[in-house]
C-alpha positions as CSV (number, residue, x, y, z in Angstrom):
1,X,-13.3,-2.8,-0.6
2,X,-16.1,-5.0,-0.5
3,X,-17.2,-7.0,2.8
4,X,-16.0,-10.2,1.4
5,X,-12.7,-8.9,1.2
6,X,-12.6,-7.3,4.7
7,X,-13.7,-10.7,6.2
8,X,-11.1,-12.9,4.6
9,X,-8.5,-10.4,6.3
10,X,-6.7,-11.8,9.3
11,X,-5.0,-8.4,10.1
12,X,-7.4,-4.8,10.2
13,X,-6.0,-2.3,7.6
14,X,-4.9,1.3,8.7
15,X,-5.7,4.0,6.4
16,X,-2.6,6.6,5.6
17,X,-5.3,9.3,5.2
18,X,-8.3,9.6,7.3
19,X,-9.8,12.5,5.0
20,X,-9.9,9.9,1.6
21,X,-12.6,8.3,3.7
22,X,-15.3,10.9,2.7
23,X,-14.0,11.3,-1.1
24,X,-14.4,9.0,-3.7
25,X,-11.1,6.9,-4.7
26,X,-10.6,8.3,-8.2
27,X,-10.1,11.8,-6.1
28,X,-8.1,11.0,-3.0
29,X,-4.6,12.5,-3.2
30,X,-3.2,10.8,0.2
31,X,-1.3,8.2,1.3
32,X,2.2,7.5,1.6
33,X,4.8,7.4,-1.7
34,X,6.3,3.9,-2.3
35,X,8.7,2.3,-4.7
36,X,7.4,-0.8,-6.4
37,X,10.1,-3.3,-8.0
38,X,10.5,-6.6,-9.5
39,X,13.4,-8.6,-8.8
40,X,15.0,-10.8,-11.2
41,X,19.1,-11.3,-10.4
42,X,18.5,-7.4,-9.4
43,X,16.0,-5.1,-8.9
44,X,14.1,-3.3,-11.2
45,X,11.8,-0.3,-10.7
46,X,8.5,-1.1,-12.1
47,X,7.1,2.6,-10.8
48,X,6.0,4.4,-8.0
49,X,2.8,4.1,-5.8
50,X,0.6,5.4,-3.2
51,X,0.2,3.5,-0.1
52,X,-3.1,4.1,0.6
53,X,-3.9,1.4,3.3
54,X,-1.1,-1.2,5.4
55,X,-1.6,-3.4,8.0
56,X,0.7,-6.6,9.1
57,X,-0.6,-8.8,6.5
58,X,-0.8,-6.6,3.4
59,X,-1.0,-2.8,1.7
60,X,-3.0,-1.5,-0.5
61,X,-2.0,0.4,-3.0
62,X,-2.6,2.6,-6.2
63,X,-0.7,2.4,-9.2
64,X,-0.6,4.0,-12.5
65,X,-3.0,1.8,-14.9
66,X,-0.3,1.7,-17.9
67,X,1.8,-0.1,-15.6
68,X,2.5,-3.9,-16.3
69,X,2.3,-4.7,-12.9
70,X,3.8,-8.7,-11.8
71,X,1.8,-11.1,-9.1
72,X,5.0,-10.5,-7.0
73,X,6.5,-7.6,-6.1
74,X,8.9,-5.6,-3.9
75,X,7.4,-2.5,-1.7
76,X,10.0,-0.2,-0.3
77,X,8.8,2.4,1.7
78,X,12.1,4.0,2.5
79,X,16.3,3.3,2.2
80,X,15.6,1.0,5.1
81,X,12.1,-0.5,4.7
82,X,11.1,-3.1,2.3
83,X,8.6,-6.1,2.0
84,X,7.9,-8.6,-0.9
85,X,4.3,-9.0,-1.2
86,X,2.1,-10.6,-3.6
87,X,-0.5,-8.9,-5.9
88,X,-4.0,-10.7,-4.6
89,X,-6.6,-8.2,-6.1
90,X,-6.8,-5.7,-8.7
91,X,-9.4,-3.6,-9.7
92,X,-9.4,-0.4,-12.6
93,X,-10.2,2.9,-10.3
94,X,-10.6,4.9,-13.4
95,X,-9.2,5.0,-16.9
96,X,-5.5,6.3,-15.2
97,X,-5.2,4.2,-12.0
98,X,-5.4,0.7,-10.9
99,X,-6.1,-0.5,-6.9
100,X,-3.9,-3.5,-5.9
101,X,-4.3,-5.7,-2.8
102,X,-1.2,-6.7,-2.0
103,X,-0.6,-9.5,0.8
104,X,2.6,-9.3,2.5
105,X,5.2,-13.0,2.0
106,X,7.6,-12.0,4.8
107,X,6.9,-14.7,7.6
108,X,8.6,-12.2,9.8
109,X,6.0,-10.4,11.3
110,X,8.4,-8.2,13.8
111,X,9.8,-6.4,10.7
112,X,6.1,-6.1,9.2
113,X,5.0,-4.6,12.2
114,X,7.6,-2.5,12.6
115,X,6.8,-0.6,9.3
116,X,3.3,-0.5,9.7
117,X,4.0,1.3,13.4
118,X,5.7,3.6,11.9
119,X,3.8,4.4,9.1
120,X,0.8,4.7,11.5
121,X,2.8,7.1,13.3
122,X,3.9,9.3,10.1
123,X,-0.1,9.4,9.4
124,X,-0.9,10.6,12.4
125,X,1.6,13.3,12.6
126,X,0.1,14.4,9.5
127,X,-3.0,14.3,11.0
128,X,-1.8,16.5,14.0
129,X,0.0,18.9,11.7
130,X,-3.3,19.9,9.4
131,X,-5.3,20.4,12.1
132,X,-2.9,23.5,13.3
């Protein structure tokens, strides 16, 4: 991400892999597995992603570059965990993925915070476990 980016931020990101920060982006396997959909009357699966950054105001994420991907979105991390968010950057990794900066619209920032705690926690615990 460029500085210009990082400075408009109002929350700092957390990054779901501390080893993609030596490897270049087109490489990095790690993150966590999300679900994007759109929602019309229901929801639709657009495709799944990799979470590769989150904080309280937004996620990063990559997704497949085929993928027709809509300025709004729904990110569900799990059965129980799901934010809409809207697409506010996109730039081509490589000739198979695309990088999305995706601001959270949820004015509830408990909830928001709540998932990114926990996925802070899950990261972490992967952390712990490759070290052993």
């Amino acid at each position: 991400m460029s500085s210009q980016i990082e400075t408009k931020r109002n929350y700092k990101r957390w990054n779901l892999n501390p080893k993609d920060n030596y490897e270049p982006e087109a490489l990095q396997r790690g993150g966590v597995g999300v679900q994007l959909l759109r929602n019309f009357f229901i929801d639709i699966s657009i495709c799944h992603a990799v979470a590769k950054d989150i904080s309280v105001g937004g996620v990063g994420i990559l997704v497949p570059a085929e993928k027709t991907i809509p300025n709004t979105l729904t990110v569900v991390f799990d059965e129980y965990s799901r934010l809409v968010g809207r697409v506010m950057y996109r730039r081509q990794v490589n000739e198979k993925l695309m990088f999305l900066g995706v601001e959270w619209m949820s004015k509830n920032e408990r909830k928001r915070s709540a998932i990114v705690t926990r996925l802070q926690q899950q990261a972490q615990y992967r952390k712990e476990q490759g070290k052993k």
